[in-house]
C-alpha positions as CSV (number, residue, x, y, z in Angstrom):
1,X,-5.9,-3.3,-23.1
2,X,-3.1,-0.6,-23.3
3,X,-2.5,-0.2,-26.9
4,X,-2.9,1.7,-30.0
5,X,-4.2,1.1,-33.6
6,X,-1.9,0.8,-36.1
7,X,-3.1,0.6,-40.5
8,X,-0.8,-0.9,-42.9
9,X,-2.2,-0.3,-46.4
10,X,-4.9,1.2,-44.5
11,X,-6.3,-2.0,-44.9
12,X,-4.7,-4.3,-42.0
13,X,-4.7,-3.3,-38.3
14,X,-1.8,-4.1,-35.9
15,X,-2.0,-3.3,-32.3
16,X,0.9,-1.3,-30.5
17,X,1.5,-2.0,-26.8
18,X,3.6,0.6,-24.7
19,X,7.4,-0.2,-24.3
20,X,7.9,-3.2,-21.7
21,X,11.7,-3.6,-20.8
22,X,13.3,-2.0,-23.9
23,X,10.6,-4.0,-26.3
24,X,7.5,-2.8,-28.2
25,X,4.7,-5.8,-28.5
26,X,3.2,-5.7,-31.9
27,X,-0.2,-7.8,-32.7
28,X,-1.3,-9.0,-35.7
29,X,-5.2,-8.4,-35.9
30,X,-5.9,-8.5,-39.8
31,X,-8.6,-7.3,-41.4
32,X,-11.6,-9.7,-40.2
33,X,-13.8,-7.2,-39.2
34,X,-15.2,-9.4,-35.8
35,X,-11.7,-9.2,-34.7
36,X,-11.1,-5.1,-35.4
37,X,-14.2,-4.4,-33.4
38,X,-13.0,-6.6,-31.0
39,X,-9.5,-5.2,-30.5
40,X,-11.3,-1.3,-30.7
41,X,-13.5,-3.0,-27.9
42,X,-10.7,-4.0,-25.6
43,X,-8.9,-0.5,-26.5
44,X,-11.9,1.2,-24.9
45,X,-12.1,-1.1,-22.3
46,X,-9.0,0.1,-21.0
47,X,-9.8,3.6,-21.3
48,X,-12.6,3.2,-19.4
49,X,-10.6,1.4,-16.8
50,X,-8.2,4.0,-16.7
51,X,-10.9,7.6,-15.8
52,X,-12.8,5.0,-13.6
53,X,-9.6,3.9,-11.7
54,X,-9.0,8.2,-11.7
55,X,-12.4,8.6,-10.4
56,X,-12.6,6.2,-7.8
57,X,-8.8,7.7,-6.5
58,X,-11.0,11.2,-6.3
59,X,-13.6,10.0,-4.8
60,X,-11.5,8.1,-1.9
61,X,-9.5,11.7,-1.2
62,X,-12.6,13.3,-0.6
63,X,-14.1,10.5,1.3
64,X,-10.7,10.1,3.7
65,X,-10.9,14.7,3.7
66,X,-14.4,13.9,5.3
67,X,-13.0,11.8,7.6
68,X,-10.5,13.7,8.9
69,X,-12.9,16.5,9.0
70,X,-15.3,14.8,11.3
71,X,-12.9,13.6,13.6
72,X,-11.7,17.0,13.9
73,X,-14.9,18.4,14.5
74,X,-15.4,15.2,17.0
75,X,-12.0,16.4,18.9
76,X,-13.2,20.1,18.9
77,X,-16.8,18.9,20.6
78,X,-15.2,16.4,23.0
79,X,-12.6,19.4,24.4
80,X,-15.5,21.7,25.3
């Protein structure tokens, strides 16, 4: 979930999504305390999805940097 807390009266949380076409979704959470932690849940969530996503892009660039290493070092050995 891709959005950020939001207090009125410190007492009711709204969540704020990013800008989609020129509009800023707003949602209404309350302050029931199942559905706070379930909104800060889903928050995380996303966060999480976010540095694994990052990682896993890292992980593929050194992966494919192998590759292209060892078929390198296959070309070199098949040309002697």
């Amino acid at each position: 979930m891709y959005a950020s807390e939001h207090w009125r009266e410190n007492k009711y949380l709204y969540l704020i999504y990013p800008m989609h076409d020129g509009d800023r979704r707003r949602e209404y959470i309350g302050a029931d305390a199942d559905r706070i932690a379930e909104a800060r849940a889903g928050i995380e969530r996303g966060k999480e999805f976010d540095q694994l996503s990052a990682k896993l892009k890292q992980l593929e660039a050194r992966m494919n940097n192998g590759v292209a290493a060892l078929q390198e070092a296959g070309r070199q050995l098949g040309s002697w």
